[in-house]
PLY file of the C-alpha trace (Angstrom):
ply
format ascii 1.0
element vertex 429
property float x
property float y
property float z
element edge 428
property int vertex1
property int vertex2
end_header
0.00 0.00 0.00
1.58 3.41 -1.06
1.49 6.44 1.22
-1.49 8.05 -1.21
-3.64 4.32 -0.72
-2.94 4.79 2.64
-4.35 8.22 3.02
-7.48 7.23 0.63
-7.83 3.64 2.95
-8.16 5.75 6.37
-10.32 8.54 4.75
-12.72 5.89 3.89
-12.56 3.89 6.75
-13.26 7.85 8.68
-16.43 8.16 6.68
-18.09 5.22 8.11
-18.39 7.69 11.02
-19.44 6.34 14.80
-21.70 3.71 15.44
-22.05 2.56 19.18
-21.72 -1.52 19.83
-18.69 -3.94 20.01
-19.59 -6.48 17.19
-17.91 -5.12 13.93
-14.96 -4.57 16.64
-14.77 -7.87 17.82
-14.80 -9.23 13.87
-12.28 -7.61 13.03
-10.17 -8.51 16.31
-11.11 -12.46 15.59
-9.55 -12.00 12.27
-6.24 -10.68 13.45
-6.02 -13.00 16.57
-7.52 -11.37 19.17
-4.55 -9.30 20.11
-6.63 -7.69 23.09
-6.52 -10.99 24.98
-2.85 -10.98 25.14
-2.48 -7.51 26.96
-2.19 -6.49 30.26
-4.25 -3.68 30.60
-5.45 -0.38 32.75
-8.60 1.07 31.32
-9.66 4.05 31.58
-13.52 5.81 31.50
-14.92 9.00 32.74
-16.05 12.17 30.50
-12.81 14.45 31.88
-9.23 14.18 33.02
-9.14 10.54 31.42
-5.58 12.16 29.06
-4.12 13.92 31.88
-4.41 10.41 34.06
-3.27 8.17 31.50
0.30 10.79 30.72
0.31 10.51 34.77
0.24 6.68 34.98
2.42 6.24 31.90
4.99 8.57 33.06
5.23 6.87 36.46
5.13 3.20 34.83
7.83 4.36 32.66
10.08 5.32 35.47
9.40 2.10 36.87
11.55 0.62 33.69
8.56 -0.50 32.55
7.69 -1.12 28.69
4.50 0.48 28.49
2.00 1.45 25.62
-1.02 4.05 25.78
-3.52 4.76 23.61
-5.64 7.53 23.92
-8.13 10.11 21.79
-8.44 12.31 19.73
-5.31 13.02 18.21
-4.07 16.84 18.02
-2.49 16.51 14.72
-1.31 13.32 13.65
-3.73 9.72 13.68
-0.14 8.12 14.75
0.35 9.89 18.12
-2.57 8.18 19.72
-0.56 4.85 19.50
2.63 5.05 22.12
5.41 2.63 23.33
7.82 4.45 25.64
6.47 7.28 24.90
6.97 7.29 21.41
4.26 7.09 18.60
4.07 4.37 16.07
6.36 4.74 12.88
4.97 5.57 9.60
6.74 2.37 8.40
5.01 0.38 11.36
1.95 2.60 10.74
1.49 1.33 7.19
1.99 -2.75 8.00
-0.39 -2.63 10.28
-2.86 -0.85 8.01
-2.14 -2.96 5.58
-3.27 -6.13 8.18
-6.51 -4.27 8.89
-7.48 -3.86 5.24
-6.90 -7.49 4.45
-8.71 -8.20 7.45
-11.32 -6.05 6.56
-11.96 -7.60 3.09
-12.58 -11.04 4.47
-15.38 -9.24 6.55
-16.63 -7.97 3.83
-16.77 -11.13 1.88
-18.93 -12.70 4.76
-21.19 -9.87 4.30
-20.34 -8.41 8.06
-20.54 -4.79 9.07
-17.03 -3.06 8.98
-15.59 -1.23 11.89
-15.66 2.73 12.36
-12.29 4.34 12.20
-12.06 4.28 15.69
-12.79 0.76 15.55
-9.77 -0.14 13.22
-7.68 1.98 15.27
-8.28 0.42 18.22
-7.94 -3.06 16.91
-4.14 -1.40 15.40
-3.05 -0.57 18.57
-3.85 -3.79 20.49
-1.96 -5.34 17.91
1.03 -3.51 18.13
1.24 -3.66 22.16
0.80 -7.55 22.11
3.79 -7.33 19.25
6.32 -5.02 21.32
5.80 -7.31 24.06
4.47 -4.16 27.07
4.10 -5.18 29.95
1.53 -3.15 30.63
-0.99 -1.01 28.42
-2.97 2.67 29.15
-6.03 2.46 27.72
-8.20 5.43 27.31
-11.74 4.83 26.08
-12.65 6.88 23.54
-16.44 8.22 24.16
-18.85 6.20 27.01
-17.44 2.62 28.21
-20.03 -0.18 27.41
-20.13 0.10 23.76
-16.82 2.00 23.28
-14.13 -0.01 20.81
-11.38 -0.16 23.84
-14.33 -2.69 25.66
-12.93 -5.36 23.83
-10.57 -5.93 26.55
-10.81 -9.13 28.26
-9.08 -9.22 31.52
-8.29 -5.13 32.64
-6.00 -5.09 35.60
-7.44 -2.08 37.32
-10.78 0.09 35.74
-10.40 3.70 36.25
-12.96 6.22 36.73
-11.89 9.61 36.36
-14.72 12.62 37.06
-18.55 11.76 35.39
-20.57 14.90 34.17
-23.02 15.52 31.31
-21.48 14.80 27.98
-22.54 13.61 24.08
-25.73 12.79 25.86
-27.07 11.62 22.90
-25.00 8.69 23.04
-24.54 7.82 26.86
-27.65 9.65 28.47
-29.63 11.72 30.06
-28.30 12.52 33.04
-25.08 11.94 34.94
-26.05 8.26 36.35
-27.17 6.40 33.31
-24.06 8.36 31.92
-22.15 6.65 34.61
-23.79 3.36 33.60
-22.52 3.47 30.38
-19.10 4.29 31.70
-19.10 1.55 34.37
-19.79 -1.18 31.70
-15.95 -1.25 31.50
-15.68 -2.75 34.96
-14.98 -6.83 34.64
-14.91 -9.74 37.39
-10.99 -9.66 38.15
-10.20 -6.22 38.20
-9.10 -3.39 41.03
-11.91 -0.58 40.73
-10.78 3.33 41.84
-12.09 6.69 41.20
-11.81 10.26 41.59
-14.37 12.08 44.03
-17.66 11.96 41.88
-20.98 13.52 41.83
-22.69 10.91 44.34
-25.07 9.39 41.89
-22.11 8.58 39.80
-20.47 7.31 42.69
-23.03 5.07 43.13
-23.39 3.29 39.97
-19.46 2.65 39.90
-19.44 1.23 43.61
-22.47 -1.10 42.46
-21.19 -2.15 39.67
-17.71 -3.04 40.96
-19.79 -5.34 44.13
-21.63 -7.04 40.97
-18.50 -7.99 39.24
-16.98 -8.80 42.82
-14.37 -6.25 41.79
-12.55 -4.19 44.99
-13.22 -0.66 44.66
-11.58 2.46 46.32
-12.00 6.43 45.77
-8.62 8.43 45.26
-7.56 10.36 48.27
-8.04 14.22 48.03
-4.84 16.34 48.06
-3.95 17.76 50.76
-2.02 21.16 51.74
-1.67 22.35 47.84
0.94 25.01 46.16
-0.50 26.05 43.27
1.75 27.29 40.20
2.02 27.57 36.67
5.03 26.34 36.41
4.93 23.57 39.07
2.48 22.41 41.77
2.55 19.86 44.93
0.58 18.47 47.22
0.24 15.99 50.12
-1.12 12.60 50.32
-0.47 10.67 53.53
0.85 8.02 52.58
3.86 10.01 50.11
4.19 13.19 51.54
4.83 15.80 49.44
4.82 14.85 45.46
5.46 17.46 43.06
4.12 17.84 39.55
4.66 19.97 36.84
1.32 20.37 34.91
-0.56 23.12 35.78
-4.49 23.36 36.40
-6.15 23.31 40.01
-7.24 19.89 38.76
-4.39 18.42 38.55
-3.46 17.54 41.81
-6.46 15.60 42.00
-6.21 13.97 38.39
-1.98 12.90 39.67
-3.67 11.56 43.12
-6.26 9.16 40.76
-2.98 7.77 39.08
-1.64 7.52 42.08
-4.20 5.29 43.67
-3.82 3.22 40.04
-0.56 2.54 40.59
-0.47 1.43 44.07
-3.31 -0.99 42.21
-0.93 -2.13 40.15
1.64 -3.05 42.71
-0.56 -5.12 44.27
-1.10 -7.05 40.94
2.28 -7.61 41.40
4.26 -4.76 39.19
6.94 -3.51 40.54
6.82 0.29 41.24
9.78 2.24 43.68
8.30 5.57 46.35
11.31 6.77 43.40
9.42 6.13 40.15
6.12 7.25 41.72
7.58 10.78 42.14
9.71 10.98 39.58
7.07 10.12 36.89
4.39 12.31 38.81
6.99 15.40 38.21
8.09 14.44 34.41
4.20 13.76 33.14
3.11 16.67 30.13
0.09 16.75 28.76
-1.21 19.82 25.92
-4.21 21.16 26.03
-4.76 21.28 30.16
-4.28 25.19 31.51
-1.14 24.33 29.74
0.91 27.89 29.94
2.34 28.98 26.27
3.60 32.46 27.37
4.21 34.51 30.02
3.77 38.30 28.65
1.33 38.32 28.38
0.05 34.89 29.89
-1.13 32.28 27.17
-2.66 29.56 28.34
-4.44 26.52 26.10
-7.13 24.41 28.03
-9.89 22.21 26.10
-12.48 22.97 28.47
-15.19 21.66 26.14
-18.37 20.91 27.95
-20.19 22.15 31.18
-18.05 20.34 33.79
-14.46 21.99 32.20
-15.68 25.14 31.78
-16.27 24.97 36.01
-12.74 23.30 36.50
-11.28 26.05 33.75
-13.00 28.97 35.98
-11.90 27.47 38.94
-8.03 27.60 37.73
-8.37 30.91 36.59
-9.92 32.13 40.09
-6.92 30.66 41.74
-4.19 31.55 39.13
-5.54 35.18 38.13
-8.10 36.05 40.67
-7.90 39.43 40.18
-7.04 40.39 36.80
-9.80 40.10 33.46
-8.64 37.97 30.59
-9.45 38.14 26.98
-11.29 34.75 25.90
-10.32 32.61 22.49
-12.75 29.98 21.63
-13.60 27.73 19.25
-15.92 24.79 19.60
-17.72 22.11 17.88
-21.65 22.26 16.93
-22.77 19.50 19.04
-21.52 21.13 22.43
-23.22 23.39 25.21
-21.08 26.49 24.41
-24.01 28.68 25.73
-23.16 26.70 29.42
-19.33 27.48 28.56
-19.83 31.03 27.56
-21.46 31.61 30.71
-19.52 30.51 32.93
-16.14 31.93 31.61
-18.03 35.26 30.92
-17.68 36.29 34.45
-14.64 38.24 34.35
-13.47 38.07 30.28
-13.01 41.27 29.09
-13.23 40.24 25.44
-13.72 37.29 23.56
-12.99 36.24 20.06
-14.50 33.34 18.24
-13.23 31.01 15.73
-14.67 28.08 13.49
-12.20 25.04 14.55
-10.50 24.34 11.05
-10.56 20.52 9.08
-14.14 19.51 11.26
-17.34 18.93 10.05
-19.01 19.59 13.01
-17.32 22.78 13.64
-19.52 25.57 14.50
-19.20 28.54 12.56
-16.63 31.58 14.74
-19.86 34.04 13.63
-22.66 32.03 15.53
-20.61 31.38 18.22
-19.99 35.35 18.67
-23.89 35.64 18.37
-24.10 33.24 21.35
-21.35 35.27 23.05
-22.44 38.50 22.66
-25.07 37.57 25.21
-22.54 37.27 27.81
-19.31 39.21 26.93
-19.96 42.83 25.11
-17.34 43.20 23.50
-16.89 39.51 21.08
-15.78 39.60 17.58
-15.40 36.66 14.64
-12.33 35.87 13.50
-11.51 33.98 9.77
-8.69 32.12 11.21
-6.64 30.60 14.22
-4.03 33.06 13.24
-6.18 35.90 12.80
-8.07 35.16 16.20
-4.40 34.94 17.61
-3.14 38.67 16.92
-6.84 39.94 17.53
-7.01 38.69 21.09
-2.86 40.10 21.64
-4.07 43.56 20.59
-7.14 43.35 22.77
-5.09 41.71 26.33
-2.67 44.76 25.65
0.01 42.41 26.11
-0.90 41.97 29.58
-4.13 40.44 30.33
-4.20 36.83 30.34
-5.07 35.34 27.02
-7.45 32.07 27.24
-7.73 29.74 24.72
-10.37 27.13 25.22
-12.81 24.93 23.47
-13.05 21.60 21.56
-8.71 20.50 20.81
-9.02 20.07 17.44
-7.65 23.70 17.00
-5.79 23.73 20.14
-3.07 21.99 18.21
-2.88 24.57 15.46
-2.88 27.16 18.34
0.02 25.89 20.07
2.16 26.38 16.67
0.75 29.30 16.04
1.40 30.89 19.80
5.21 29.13 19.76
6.05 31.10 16.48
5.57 34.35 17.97
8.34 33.16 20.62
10.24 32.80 17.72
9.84 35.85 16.03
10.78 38.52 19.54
0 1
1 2
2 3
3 4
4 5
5 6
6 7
7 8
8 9
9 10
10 11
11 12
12 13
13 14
14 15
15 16
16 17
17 18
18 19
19 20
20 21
21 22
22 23
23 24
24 25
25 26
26 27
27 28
28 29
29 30
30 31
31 32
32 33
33 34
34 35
35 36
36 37
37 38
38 39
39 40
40 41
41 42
42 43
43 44
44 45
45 46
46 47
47 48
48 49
49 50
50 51
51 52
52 53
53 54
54 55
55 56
56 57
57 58
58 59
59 60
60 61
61 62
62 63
63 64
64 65
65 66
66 67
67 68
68 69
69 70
70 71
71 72
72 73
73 74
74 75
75 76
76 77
77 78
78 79
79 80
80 81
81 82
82 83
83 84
84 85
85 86
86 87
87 88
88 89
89 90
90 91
91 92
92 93
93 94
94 95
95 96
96 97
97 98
98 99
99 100
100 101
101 102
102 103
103 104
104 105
105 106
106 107
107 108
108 109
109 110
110 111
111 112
112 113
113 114
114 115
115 116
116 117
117 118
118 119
119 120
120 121
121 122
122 123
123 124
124 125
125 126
126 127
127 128
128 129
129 130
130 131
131 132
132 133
133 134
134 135
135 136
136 137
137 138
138 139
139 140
140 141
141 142
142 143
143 144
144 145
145 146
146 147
147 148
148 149
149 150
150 151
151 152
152 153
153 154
154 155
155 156
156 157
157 158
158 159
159 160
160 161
161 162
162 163
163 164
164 165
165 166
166 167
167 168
168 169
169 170
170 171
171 172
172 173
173 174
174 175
175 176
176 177
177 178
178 179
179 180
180 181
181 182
182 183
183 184
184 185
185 186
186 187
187 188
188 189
189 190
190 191
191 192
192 193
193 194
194 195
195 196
196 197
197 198
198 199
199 200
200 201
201 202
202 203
203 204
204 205
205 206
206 207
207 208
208 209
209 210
210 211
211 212
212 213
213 214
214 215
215 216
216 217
217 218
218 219
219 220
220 221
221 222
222 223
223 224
224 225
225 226
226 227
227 228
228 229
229 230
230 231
231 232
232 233
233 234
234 235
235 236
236 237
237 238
238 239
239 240
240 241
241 242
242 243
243 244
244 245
245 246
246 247
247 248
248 249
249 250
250 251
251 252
252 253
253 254
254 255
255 256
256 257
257 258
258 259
259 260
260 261
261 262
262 263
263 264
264 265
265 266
266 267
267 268
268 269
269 270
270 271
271 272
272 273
273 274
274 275
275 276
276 277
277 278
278 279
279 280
280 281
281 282
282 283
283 284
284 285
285 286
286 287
287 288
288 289
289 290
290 291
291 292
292 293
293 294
294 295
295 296
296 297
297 298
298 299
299 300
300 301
301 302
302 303
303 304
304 305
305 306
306 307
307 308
308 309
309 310
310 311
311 312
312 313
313 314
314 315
315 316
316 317
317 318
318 319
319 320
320 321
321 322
322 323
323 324
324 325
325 326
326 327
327 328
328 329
329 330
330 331
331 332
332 333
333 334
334 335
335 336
336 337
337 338
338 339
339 340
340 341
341 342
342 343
343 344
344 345
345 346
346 347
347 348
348 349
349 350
350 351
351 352
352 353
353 354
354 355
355 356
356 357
357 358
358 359
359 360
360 361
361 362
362 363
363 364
364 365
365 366
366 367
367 368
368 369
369 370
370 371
371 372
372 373
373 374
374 375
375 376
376 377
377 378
378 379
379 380
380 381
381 382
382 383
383 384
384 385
385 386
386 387
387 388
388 389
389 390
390 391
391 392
392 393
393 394
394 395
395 396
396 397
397 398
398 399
399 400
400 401
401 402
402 403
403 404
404 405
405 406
406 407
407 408
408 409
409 410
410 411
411 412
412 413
413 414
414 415
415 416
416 417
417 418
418 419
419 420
420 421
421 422
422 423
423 424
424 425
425 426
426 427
427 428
């Protein structure tokens, strides 16, 4: 398969678009072995914090000498960076043999007259096959929307099931309201496996604890952090049992999402991994992760975070309380259609000065930067549409002055873009 089949193969397999359900999964997994039996696995669930918890854990397993593999979603800019051993993503050499596998599998599916997998689906199936082939010792798994009928449910055996915060998200898919949401996300949980969580909204809580008793699965919340130093270039915190751990993303979330991996790990010791007080701290401090209050520039302050539905918008607002609680900040945002942006407009409106909109580039469900400023208007007088990232960029520099905060926020698939966009004018002073 050349690099332009290639391209065309994954375009096509991207406009079968998402269909909820495990069978067309499981097809194609029976035709390439069943790789997903072979791995040893954490899985993760939850609507946020899930990437921030998985760099965490993989950080710390890392430092442990461990060969581990991840595989999270969606991708900033390249389909290859959701697939990682050692912290480096799949080659394009390795990229295209295993596409290659897929497609042949896939045509035997379609021979038997069987549905074929979603994108997602293949991708999945890709990177369960190339943990089982570098031999990890352990795998990250991040589900990729809900947990019953998600792709990453084909796992057989999980070693621990993690929950990170539940809240109201693509309810057209998972639910109503935040418990059957937290049904759907709990359908990860099998017999075997450690259960721990973050703090939850109780009715979440509930469904998790419940679910882990059926399955006869131990379950423990994370402990809360205690005595924290915020910063935006480093942070600690307390937990009794560590003392004082240090990290280096910033976020007032964070401490809480590095206390969940925490509580993973000390899972995974008792599975019988091997994990040093050393590697716990040492991976805590390296872990990065883009698109989480992550800080871009200092004058003025950039800062990137992909607060997307109602629940990151609070913990966004929450950061910027603690981190600039007395200065206004001029408000970037892009997001797609299908999200409450009203919710997110207001509550970042509170003290944003300005706020320019843009339509998040290469997505179809992008919603258009000039009804997004409509919506805005509502809640921030003085909001403007902007025709590109770039353009929304130097817009919101003239209007922070160069020294009110600049937020960028909304769905990641421009946060990416933003991040080059930001670093070049580093380059250019």
């Amino acid at each position: 398969m050349t690099a332009p089949e290639l391209e065309e193969y994954i375009a096509g397999s991207k406009r079968r678009g998402f269909k909820p359900g495990l069978d067309p999964v499981r097809g194609l997994c029976e035709k390439l072995g069943n790789p997903q039996d072979s791995i040893k696995a954490v899985h993760i669930s939850g609507t946020n914090a899930k990437g921030s918890v998985l760099a965490y854990l993989t950080s710390v397993l890392r430092s442990a000498g461990l060969r581990c593999g991840s595989f999270y979603s969606p991708a900033m800019e390249d389909d290859r960076e959701t697939v990682r051993v050692g912290g480096r993503c799949i080659s394009k050499k390795d990229w295209g043999i295993y596409w290659e596998r897929i497609a042949k599998a896939e045509e035997e599916l379609e021979k038997e007259g069987k549905e074929l997998p979603t994108f997602f689906e293949a991708l999945t199936a890709l990177a369960f096959m190339y943990f089982k082939d570098k031999a990890c010792d352990i795998c990250v798994i991040e589900c990729g929307m809900g947990g019953r009928g998600d792709a990453t449910n084909i796992l057989t055996h999980p070693l621990v099931c993690v929950f990170t915060p539940i809240s109201c998200d693509h309810m057209q898919y998972l639910g109503e309201d935040t418990a059957a949401i937290a049904r759907e996300k709990a359908g990860i949980i099998k017999q075997g496996a450690c259960v721990v969580s973050s703090v939850q909204e109780q009715e979440a809580l509930d469904v998790i604890r419940s679910t882990a008793q059926e399955a006869d699965c131990p379950f423990e919340t994370a402990e809360l952090p205690e005595k924290i130093r915020y910063g935006l270039s480093s942070q600690s915190f307390e937990l009794k049992a560590y003392g004082r751990l240090k990290i280096s993303l910033s976020g007032a979330y964070q401490p809480g999402n590095a206390a969940l991996a925490v509580k993973a790990a000390e899972k995974l010791v008792q599975k019988g991994f091997r994990i040093s007080g050393k590697a716990l701290r040492e991976g805590l401090e390296n872990a990065g992760w883009y698109g989480r209050f992550s800080v871009l520039g200092k004058k003025p302050y950039i800062i990137a975070d992909g607060a997307h539905n109602e629940a990151g918008a609070k913990a966004l607002k929450k950061s910027l309380d603690i981190y600039f609680p007395d200065s206004p900040y001029v408000l970037m945002m892009g997001v797609l259609r299908d999200k409450e942006y009203e919710k997110i407009l207001r509550i970042l409106s509170g003290r944003a000065c300005a706020l320019v909109t843009l339509t998040p580039p290469s997505n179809a469900r992008a919603l258009d930067a000039v009804e997004l400023a409509e919506a805005g208007s509502e809640y921030i007088k003085n909001t403007t549409a902007a025709g590109s990232v770039e353009e929304a960029f130097e817009m919101a520099l003239l209007l922070s002055g160069n020294e009110r905060p600049l937020i960028a926020c909304g769905s990641l698939s421009w946060l990416a873009k933003f991040k080059k966009v930001a670093e070049g004018r580093k380059g250019k002073r």
